[in-house]
MIKERO-339909 format. One record per residue (C-alpha): residue in one letter; x, y, z. Coordinates in steps of 0.25 Angstrom, whole numbers, plus 5000, padded with zeros to 4 digits. Example, Ala and Ser with C-alpha at 12.3 -4.5 7.8 and 13.67 -1.06 7.14 Angstrom:
// MIKERO-339909
<"a" <5049 4982 5031>>
<"s" <5055 4996 5029>>
// end
This chain:
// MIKERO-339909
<"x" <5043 5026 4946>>
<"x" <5052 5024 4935>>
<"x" <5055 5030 4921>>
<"x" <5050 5019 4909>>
<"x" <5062 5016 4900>>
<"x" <5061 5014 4883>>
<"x" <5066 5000 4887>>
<"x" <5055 4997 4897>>
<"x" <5044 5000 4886>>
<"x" <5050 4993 4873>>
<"x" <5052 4981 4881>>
<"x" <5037 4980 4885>>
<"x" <5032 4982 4871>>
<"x" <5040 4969 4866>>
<"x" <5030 4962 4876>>
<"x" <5018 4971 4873>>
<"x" <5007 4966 4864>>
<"x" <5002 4974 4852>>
<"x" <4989 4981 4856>>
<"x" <4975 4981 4848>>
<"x" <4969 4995 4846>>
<"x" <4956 4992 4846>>
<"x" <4947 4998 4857>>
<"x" <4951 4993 4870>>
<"x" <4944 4989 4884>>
<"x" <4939 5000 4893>>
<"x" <4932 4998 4908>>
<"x" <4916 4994 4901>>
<"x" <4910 4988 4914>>
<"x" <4914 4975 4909>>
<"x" <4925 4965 4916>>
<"x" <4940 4967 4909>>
<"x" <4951 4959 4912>>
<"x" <4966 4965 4911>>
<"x" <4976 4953 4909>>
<"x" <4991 4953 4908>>
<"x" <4998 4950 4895>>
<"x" <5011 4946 4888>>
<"x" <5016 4961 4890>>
<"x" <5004 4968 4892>>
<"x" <4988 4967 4898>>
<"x" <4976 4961 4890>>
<"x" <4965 4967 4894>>
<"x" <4950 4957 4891>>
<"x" <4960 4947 4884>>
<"x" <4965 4959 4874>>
<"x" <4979 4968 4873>>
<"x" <4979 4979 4883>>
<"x" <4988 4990 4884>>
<"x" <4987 4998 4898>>
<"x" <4987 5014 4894>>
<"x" <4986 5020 4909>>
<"x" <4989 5033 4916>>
<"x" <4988 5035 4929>>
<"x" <4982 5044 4938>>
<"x" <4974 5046 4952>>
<"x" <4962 5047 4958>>
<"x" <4970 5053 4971>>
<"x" <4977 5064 4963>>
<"x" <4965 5068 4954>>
<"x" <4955 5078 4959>>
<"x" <4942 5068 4960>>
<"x" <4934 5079 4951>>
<"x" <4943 5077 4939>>
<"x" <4947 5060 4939>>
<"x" <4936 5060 4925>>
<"x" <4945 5070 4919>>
<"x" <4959 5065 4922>>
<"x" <4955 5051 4917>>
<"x" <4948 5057 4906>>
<"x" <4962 5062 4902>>
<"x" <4968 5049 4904>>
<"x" <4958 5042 4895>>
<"x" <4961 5053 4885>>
<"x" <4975 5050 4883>>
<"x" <4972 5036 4880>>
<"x" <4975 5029 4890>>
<"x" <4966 5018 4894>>
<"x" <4969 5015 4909>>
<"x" <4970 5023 4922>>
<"x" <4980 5018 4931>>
<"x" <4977 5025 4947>>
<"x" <4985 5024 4960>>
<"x" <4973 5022 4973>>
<"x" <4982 5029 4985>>
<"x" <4979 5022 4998>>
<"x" <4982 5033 5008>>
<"x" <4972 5042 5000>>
<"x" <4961 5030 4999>>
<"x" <4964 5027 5013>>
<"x" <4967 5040 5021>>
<"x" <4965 5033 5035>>
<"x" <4966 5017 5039>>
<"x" <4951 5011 5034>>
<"x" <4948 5025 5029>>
<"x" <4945 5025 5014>>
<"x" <4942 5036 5006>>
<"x" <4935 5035 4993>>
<"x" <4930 5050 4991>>
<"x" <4937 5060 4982>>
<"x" <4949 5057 4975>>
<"x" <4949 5043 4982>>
<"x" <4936 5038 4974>>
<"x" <4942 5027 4967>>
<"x" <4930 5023 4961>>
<"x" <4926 5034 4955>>
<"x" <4940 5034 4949>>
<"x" <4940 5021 4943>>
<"x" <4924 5021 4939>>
<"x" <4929 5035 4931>>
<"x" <4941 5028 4924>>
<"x" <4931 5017 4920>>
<"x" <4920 5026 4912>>
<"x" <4933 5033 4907>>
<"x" <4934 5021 4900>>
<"x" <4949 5019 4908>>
<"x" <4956 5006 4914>>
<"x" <4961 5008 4927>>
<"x" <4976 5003 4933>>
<"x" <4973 5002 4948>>
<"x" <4986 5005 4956>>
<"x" <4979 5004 4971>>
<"x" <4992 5002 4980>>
<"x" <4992 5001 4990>>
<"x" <5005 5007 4988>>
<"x" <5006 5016 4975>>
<"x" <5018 5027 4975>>
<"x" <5011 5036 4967>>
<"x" <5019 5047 4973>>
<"x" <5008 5048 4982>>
<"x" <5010 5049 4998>>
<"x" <5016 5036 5004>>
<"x" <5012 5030 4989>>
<"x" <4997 5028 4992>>
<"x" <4998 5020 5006>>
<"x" <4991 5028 5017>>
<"x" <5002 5036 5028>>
<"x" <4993 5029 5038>>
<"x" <5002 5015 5036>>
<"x" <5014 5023 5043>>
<"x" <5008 5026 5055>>
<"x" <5010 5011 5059>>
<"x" <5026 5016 5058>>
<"x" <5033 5003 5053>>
<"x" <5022 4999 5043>>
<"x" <5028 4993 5032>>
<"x" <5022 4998 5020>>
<"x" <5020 4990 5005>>
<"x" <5025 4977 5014>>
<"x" <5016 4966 5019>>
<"x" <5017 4974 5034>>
<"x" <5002 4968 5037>>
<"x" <4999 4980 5040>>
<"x" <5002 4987 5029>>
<"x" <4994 4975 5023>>
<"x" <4982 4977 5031>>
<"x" <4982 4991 5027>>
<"x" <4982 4987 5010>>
<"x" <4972 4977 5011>>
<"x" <4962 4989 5018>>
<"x" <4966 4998 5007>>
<"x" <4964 4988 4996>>
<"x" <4951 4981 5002>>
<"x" <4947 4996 5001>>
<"x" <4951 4999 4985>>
<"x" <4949 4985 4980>>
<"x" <4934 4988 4986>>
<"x" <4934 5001 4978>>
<"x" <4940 4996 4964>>
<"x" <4935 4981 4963>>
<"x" <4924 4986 4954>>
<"x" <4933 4995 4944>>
<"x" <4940 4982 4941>>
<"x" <4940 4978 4926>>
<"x" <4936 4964 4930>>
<"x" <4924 4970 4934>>
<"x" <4920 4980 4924>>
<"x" <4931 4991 4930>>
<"x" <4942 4999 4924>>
<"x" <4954 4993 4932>>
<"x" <4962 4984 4925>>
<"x" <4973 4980 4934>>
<"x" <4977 4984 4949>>
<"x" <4992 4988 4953>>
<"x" <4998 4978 4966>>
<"x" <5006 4990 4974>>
<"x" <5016 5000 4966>>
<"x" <5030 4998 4964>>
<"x" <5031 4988 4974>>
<"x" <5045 4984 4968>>
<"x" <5051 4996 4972>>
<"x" <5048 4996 4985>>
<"x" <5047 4981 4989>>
<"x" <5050 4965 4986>>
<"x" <5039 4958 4992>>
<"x" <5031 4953 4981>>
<"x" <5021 4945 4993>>
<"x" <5017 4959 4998>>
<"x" <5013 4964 4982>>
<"x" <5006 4951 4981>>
<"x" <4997 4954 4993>>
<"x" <4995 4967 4988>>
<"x" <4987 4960 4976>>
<"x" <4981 4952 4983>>
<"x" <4975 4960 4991>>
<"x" <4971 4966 4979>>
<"x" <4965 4954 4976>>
<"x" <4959 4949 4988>>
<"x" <4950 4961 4987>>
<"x" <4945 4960 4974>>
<"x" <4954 4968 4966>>
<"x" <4958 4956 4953>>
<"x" <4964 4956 4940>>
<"x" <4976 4960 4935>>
<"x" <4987 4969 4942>>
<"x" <5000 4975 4942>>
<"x" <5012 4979 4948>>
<"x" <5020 4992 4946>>
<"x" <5037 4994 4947>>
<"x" <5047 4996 4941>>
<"x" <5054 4984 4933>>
<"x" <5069 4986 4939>>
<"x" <5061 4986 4954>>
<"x" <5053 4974 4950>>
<"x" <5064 4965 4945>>
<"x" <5070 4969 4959>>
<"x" <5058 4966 4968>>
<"x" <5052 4956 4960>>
<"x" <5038 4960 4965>>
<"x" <5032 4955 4954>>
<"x" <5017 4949 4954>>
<"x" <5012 4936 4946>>
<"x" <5001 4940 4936>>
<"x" <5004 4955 4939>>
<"x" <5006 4966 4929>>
<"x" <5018 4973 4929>>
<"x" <5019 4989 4929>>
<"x" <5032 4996 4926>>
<"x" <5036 5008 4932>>
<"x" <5044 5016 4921>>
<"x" <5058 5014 4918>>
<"x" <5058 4997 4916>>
<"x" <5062 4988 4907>>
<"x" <5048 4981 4904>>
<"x" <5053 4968 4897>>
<"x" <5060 4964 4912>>
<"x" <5045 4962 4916>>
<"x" <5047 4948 4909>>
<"x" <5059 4947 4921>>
<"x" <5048 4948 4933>>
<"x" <5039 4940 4929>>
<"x" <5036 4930 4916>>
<"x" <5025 4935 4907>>
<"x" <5024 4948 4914>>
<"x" <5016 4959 4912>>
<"x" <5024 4971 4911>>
<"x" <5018 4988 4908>>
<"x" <5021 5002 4913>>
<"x" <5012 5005 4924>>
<"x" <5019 5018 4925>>
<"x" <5026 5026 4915>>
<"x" <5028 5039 4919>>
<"x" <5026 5052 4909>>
<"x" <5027 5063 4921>>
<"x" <5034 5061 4936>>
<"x" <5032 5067 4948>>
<"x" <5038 5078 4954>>
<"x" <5044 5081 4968>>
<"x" <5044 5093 4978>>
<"x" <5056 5099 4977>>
<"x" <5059 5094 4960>>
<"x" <5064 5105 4950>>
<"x" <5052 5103 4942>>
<"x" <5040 5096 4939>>
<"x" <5044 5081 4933>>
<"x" <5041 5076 4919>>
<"x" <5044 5066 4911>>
<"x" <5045 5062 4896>>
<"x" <5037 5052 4893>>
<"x" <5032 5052 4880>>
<"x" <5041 5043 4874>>
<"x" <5040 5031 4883>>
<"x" <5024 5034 4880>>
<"x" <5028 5030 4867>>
<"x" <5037 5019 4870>>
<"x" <5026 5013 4881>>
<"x" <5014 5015 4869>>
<"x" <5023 5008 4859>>
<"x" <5024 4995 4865>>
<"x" <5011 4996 4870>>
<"x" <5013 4994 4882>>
<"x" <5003 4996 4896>>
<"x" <5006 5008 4903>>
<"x" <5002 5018 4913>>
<"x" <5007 5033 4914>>
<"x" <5011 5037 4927>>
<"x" <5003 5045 4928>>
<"x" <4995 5050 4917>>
<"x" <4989 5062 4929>>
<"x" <4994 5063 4941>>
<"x" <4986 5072 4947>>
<"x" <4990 5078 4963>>
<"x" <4992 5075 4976>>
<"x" <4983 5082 4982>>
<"x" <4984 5083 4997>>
<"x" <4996 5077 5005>>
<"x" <4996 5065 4993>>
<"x" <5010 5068 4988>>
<"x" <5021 5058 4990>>
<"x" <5033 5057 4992>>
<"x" <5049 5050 4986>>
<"x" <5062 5048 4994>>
<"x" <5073 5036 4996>>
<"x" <5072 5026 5005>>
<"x" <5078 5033 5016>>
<"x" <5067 5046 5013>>
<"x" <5077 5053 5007>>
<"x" <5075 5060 4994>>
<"x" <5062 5064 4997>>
<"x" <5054 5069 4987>>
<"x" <5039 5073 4990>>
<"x" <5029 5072 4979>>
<"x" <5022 5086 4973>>
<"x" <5008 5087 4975>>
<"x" <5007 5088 4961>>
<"x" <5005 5074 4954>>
<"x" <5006 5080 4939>>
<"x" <5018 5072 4936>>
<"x" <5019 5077 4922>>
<"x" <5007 5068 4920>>
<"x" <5001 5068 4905>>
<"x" <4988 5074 4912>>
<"x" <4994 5084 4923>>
<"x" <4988 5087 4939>>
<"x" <4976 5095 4934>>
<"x" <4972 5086 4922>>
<"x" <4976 5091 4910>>
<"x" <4981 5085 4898>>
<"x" <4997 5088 4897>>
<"x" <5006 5089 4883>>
<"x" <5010 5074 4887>>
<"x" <4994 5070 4887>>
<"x" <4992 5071 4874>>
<"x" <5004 5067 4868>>
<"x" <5002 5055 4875>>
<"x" <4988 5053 4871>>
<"x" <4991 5054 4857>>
<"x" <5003 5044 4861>>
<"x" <4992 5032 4868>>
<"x" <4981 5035 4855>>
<"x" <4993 5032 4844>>
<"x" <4997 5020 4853>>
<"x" <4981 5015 4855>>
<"x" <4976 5019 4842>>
<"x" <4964 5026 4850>>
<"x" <4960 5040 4851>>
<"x" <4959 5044 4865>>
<"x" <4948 5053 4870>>
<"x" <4946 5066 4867>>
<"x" <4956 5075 4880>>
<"x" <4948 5082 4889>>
<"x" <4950 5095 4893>>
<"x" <4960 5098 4906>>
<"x" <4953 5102 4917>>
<"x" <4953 5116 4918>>
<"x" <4965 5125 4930>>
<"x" <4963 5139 4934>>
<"x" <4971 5148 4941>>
<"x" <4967 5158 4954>>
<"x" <4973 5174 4957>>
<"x" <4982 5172 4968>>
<"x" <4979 5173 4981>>
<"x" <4983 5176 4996>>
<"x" <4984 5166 5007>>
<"x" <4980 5169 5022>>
<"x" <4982 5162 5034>>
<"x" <4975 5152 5037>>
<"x" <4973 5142 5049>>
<"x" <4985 5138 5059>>
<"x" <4995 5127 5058>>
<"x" <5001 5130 5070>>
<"x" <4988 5127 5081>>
<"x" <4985 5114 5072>>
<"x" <4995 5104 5079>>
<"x" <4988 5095 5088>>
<"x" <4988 5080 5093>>
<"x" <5003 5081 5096>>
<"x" <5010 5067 5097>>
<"x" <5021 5067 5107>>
<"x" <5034 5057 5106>>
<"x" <5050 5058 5109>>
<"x" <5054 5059 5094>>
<"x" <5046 5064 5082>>
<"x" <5037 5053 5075>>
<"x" <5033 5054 5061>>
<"x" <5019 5060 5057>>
<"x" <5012 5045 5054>>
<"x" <5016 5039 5068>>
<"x" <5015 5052 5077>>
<"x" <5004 5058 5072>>
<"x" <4997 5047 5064>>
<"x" <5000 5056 5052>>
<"x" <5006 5054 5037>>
<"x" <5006 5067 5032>>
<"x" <5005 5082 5033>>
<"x" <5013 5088 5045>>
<"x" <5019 5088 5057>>
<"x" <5023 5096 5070>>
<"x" <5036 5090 5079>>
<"x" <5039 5097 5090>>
<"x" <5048 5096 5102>>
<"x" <5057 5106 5113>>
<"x" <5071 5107 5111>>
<"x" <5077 5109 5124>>
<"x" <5085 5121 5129>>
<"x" <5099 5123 5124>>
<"x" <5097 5111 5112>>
<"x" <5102 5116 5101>>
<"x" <5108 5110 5086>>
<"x" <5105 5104 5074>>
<"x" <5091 5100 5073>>
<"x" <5090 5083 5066>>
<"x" <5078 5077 5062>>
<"x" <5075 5064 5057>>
<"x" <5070 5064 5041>>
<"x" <5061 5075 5040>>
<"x" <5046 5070 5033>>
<"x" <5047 5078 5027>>
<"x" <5046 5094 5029>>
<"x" <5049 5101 5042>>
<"x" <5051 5115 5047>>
<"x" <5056 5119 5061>>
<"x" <5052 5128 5073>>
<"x" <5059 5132 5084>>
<"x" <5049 5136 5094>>
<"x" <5041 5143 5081>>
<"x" <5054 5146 5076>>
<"x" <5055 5143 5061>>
<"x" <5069 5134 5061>>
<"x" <5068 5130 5048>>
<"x" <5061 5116 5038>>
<"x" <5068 5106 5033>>
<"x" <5063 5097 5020>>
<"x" <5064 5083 5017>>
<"x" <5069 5087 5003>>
<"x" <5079 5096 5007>>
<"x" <5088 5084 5016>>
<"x" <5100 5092 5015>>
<"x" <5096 5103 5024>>
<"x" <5103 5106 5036>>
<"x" <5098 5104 5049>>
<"x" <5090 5114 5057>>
<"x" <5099 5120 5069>>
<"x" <5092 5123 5084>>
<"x" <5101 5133 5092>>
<"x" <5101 5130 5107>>
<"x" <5091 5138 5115>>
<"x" <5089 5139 5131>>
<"x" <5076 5135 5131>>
<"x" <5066 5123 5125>>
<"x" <5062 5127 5113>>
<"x" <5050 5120 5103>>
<"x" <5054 5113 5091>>
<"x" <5043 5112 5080>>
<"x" <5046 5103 5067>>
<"x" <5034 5104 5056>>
<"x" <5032 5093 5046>>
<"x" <5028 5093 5032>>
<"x" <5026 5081 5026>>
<"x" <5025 5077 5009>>
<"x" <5020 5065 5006>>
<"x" <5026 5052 5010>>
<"x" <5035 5044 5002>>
<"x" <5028 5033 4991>>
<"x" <5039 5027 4985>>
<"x" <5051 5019 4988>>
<"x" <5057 5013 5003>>
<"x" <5053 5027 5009>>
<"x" <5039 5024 5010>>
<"x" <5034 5024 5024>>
<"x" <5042 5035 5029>>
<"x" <5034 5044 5039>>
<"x" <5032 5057 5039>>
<"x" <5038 5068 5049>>
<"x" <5050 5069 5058>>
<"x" <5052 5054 5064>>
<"x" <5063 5051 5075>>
<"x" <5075 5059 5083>>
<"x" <5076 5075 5081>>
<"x" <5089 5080 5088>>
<"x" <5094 5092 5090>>
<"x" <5108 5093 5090>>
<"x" <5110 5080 5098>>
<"x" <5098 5080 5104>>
<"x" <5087 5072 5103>>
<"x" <5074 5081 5102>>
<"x" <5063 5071 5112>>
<"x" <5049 5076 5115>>
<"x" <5041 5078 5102>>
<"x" <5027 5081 5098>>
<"x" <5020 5082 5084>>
<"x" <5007 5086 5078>>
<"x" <5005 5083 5064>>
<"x" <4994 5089 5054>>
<"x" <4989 5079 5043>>
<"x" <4983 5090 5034>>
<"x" <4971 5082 5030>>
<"x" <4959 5089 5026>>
<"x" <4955 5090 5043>>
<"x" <4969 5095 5048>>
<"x" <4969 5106 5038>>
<"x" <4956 5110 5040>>
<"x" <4960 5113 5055>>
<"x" <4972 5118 5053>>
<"x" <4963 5128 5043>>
<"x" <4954 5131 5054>>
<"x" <4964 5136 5065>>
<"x" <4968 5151 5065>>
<"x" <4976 5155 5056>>
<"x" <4991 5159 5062>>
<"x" <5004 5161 5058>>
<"x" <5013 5150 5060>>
<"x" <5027 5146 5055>>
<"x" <5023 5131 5054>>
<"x" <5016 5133 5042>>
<"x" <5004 5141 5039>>
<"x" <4989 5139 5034>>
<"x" <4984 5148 5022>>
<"x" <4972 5152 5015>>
<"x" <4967 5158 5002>>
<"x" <4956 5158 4994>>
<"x" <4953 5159 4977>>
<"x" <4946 5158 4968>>
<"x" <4950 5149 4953>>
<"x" <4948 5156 4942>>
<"x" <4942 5146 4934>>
<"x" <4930 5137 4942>>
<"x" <4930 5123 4940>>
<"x" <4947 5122 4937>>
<"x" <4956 5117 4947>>
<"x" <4969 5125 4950>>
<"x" <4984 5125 4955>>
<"x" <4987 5133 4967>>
<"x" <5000 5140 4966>>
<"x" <5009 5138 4978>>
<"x" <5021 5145 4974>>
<"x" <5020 5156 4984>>
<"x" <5020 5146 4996>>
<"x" <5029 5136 5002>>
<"x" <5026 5123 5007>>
<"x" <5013 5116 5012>>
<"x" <4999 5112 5008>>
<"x" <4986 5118 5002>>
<"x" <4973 5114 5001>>
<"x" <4961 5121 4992>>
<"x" <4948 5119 5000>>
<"x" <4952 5110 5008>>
<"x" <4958 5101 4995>>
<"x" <4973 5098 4999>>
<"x" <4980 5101 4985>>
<"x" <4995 5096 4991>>
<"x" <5006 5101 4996>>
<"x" <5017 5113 4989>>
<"x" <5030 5115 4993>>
<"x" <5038 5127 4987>>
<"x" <5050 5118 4982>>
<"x" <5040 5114 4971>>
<"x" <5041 5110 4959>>
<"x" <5024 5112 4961>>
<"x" <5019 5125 4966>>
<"x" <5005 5123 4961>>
<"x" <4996 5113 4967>>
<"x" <4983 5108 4961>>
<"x" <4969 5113 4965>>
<"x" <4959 5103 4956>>
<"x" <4944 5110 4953>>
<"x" <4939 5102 4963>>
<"x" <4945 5107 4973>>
<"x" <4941 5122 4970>>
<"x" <4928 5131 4972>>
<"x" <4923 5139 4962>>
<"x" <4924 5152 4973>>
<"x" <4934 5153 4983>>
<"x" <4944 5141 4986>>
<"x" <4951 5141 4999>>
<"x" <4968 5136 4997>>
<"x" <4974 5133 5012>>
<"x" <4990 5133 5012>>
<"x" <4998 5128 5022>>
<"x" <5011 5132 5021>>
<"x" <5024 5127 5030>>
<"x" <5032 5138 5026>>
<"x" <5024 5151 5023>>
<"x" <5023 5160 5034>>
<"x" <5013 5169 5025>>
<"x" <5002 5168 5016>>
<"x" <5007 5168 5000>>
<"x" <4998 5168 4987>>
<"x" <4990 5155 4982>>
<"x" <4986 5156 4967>>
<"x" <4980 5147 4954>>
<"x" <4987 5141 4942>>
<"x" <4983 5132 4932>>
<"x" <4996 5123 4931>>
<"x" <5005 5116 4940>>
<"x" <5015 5124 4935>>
<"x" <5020 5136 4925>>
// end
């Protein structure tokens, strides 16, 4: 993702064509036909200028989708541009899941009867900050897959996923009466890759399966003109910071808009502060030239669950795991809610459009609840099981078929070893026992720390390393990388042989048994239970987790996301739907917290 530039948006708006302001198109039931044009679309043979912003279905709480596109539609905005995620549409190989959040249908049929075009971006591959950027963890457990390439497996695996989706969205196409007007081939392919035969196959499998009309790609200029993976008869989607006229050097005639240009940006674990960004006058400058755009994002919504992703170089350094926040100083924020920037931007798009957008709606309401004391509350310590035994530690996905959640290693150090204690990359959290013994943790994002030391003993004694894992990394030559502790330990010069490893996925089952054991005490982390009461029914609610330190919660068996006391966020987002009108049970898990703290309700993400 990249910054967009004064230069970028003057130079497309000497290709632009003037637009009417007489009412335009909207999804009727009848066929429309989106078509490219010297600098811009034509939409049923007339002018068309794309006014999208971008949001989930995944991120949004399913209950409130009408009212998050409501708000779009109410800042005049004309399209809807959406992100599918593979790996939450297809959690297990041939198993799809279309309940919940994952109802596309019921995503695009709202958008329709919102009066709203649709931007399909379905991936496979889609960044989105999203774990692994949309592709399922299950490709890693074939260990040398090669992932966005023509590998045939990886192949075979796409064309499943698209067989299913195209299935799903064949009807919502504009050609037949639908709202979508143009589907994305990939995501940023050109900063990733140069082998335009593998983006090709990606549209055509497209095609093959129903899915016409036209499409788009999406990268930045500088990587374009680079990779050159460029496709005929292919819209093309600017990341910010390009210079748009050098769209004429990729390909004659081509059609060139901003597919994303960013008013908010995400934030990190471990970042001073929440990221922003100042973005109303490129807004100006884009609505000027009346060029096609689409905010990225216009909601961003959460990551609910174990969703987050992840950034680092090439070489997984720089690591920088995603927030479970997805705010991203969007112009409508996490719960919904129209910022400051909203409305200045809705009277920026209705002086460009010369149409009055519909009336705001209201926010959807937050409420608070009294703090509360945790208890103890089931056992991580009895849940390790189905223990996979080999000579050096493997990574979660090929010893334990895993792609996420965490992980015990374990092995003897014999009697009178002794030294320095050096692991491979850590992936990404890990804390130490010696024979129960708290030795200490070390972090992904702390590299510099120094390594742990084991003093002699004259006896064996057992070495425990628990595994945290964030999300896996979505972007750039890191993607791929498994999780866990992969390859030789030593210890001083030797060479630790002899492990075995158990891993927990912290899916809705392993939760619920790890709930179910007895609750105990145990350094490794610890499971605990409270219960409240909002002080509003019907609101939704952010639970405030600045008393505890790092690990997991769920509200009535709703995984909000993971917290982590180097913040910036403290707070994570309970939507109504997830909440009871009586008593709602929060479960913890905490890596670091030998005892209970306090849980309580706020109505921001912060102040």
């Amino acid at each position: 993702m990249r910054r967009l530039t004064r230069r970028g948006v003057l130079a497309l708006a000497a290709l632009a064509p003037v637009a009417a302001r007489a009412a335009e198109p909207t999804p009727d039931g009848a066929s429309h036909r989106l078509e490219l044009a010297p600098g811009g679309f034509r939409l049923d043979g007339a002018p068309f200028r794309i006014l999208a912003g971008e949001m989930h279905p995944a991120r949004i709480p399913r209950s409130e989708w009408p009212a998050r596109i409501a708000m779009a539609r109410a800042m005049g905005l004309n399209t809807i541009s959406i992100y599918l995620m593979w790996n939450a549409i297809e959690p297990q190989p041939g198993v799809f899941d279309s309940s919940g959040r994952q109802d596309i249908a019921a995503f695009l049929r709202l958008c329709a009867q919102a009066g709203l075009w649709v931007y399909l971006r379905p991936g496979p591959y889609v960044c989105a900050e999203w774990d692994l950027g949309g592709l399922p963890g299950w490709l890693l457990f074939d260990h040398d897959i090669a992932l966005r390439t023509r590998d045939p497996r990886f192949l075979a695996a796409c064309e499943r996923y698209i067989a299913h989706v195209a299935a799903v969205v064949r009807p919502f196409l504009a050609k037949t009466g639908g709202p979508i007007l143009m589907t994305q081939v990939e995501n940023e392919y050109a900063s990733f890759g140069t082998d335009t035969a593998y983006l090709a196959w990606i549209r055509a499998c497209w095609q093959r399966h129903g899915i016409t009309g036209l499409f788009s790609i999406a990268d930045g200029l500088t990587q374009l003109q680079h990779a050159r993976t460029v496709l005929p008869d292919c819209a093309i989607g600017l990341d910010g910071d390009d210079d748009a006229a050098g769209v004429a050097t990729l390909a004659p005639g081509a059609t060139g808009w901003i597919s994303e240009a960013y008013p908010g940006w995400l934030t990190h674990w471990g970042d001073a502060r929440f990221a922003s960004a100042e973005f109303d006058a490129d807004l100006r400058r884009i609505l000027a030239a009346r060029t096609s755009f689409s905010l990225y994002v216009v909601h961003g919504g959460t990551n609910f669950g174990l969703t987050a992703g992840a950034n680092a170089k090439a070489d997984g350094s720089a690591f920088q795991p995603v927030i479970t926040s997805y705010d991203y100083g969007a112009p409508i924020d996490e719960t919904g809610a129209p910022t400051a920037a909203f409305h200045r931007f809705r009277a920026m798009i209705a002086q460009s459009t010369g149409r009055t957008p519909p009336p705001v709606p209201d926010a959807p309401p937050m409420t608070g609840f009294a703090p509360v004391p945790a208890r103890r509350a089931g056992s991580i310590r009895r849940a390790w099981r189905d223990w996979h035994h080999s000579d050096d530690p493997m990574s979660l996905e090929r010893g334990q078929r895993q792609s996420l959640g965490m992980a015990l290693y374990r092995t003897t150090i014999p009697a009178g070893a002794g030294g320095e204690l050096h692991l491979p990359m850590v992936r990404d959290h890990a804390r130490f026992f010696l024979d129960g013994a708290d030795l200490g943790s070390r972090s992904r994002l702390d590299p510099s720390a120094a390594p742990l030391t084991v003093a002699p003993a004259d006896r064996p004694r057992r070495l425990d390393i628990l595994i945290d894992t964030f999300g896996h990394v979505g972007y750039g030559h890191a993607l791929g990388e498994h999780k866990g502790i992969e390859g030789a330990v030593h210890l001083g010069a030797l060479r630790l042989r002899g492990w075995a490893m158990s891993g927990l996925p912290l899916d809705a089952a392993c939760v619920a048994r790890l709930h179910a054991l007895p609750p105990e005490d145990d350094a490794a982390g610890c499971l605990f239970a409270a219960r409240f009461t909002p002080d509003r029914p019907g609101a939704g609610t952010y639970v405030d987790m600045s008393d505890w330190e790092k690990g997991y919660v769920w509200v009535n068996a709703n995984a909000l996301g993971r917290f982590d006391r180097r913040g910036p966020q403290q707070r994570l987002f309970c939507p109504a739907e997830f909440l009871r009108p009586g008593g709602n049970e929060v479960l913890v898990l905490d890596l670091h917290r030998p005892a209970p703290a306090t849980l309580r309700g706020r109505t921001r993400l912060a102040g």
